[in-house]
N, C-alpha and C positions, 0 to 999 in steps of 0.2 A: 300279250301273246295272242295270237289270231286262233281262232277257236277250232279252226280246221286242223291245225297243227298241234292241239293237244293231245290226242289219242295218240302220234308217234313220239311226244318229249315225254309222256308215260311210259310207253312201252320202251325209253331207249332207258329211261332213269331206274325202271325196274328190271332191265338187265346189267348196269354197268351200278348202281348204288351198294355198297360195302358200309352202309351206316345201319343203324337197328332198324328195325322195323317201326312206324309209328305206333305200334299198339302200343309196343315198352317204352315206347318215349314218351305216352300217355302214361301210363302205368307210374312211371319213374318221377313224372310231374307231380301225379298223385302223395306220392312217395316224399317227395320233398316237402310239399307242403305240409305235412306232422313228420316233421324233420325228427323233433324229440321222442318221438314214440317210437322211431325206426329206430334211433340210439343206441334207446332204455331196452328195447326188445333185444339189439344185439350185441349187445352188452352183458344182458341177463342169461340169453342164449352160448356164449363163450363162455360164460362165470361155471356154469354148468357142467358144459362141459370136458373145461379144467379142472373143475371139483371133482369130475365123474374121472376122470383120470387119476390124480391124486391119489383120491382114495382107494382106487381101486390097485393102484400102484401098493400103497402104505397095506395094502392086506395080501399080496400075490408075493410081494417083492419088497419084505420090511426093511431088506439090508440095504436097500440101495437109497443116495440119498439126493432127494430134489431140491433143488433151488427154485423157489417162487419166483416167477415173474413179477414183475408190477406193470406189466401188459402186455403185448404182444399176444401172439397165437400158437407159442410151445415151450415145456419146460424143459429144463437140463436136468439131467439126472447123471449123478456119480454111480461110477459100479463102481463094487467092491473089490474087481480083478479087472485090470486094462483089456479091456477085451471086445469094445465095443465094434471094430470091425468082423471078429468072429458074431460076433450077436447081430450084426445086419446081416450075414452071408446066411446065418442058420435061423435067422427069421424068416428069410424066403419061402422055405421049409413050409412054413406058417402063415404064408400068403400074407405078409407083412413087407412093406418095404419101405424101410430105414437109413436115416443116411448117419453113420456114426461119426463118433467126434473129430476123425482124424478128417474129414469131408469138409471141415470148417477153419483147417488151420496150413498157414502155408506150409510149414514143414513137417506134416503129418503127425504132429502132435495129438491131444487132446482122445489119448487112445480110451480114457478112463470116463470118459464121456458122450452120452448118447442124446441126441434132444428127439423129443417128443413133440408132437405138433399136437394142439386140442382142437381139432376143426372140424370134425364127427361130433353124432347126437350121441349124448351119455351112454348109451347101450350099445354104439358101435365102438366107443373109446374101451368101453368096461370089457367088451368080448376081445378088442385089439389087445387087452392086458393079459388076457388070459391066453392069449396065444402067445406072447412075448414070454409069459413066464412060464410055457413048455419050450420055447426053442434057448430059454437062460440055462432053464433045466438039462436041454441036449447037447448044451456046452462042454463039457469036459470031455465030450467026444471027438467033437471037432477040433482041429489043430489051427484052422484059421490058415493052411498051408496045402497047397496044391503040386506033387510034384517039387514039391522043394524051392516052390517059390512062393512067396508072400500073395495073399488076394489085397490086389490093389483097386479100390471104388474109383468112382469116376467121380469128380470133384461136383458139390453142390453149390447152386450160388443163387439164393433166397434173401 
């Protein structure tokens, strides 16, 4: 390229480039190169996590019952009472937002079912439990019915 011309193929490529920036492509190179340590770290990091959920579930909310992954990033959790669209609409409440079982099924099944995502540090999963088990708690208030019609979610698809 003719050297006069560099200073406008810069300035046209750093207006019109939609790619990362070179730092992070540096960074990311870094990154790859202890490939196994990035893993082990976020691997250790999720395990954490899910533990820190779990548990904090098994002490807030003994009745309800989870199903372990064997990987992924959310667990299922059975309620005790089909009601998991009412427990997303009054988790709101709670600055929680929940996508309940029926979100996952095509014929709006899966009402007795909530999935949980473990993708927050242990202390924001542990406080997300503790707000989950005062809006399970303001359940019996709520009807999960607006006006005489059903609250219907907007489908999720993860």
């Amino acid at each position: 390229m003719p050297h006069h011309r560099v200073e406008e193929v810069t300035a046209a490529r750093l207006s019109l480039d939609l790619a990362s920036p070179p730092l992070e492509q540096l960074a990311l190179l870094e990154m790859l190169d202890d490939e196994a340590n990035v893993r082990r770290h976020h691997r250790t990091t999720i395990a954490a996590s899910r533990d820190a959920l779990a548990g904090a579930l098994a002490t807030a909310l003994p009745d309800w019952e989870l199903t372990p992954g064997r990987g992924g990033l959310s667990l299922w959790c059975r309620l005790p009472e089909a009601r998991s669209t009412d427990l997303a609409v009054q988790a709101e409440q709670e600055g929680l937002h929940l996508a309940s079982g029926p979100a996952f099924a095509a014929d709006g099944g899966l009402e007795h079912w909530l999935r949980l995502p473990h993708t927050q540090p242990p202390a924001v999963m542990t406080e997300a439990v503790r707000r989950l088990a005062r809006a399970w708690a303001a359940l019996p208030a709520a009807t999960g019915r607006r006006h005489g019609t059903e609250v219907r979610r907007a489908p999720v698809v993860a």
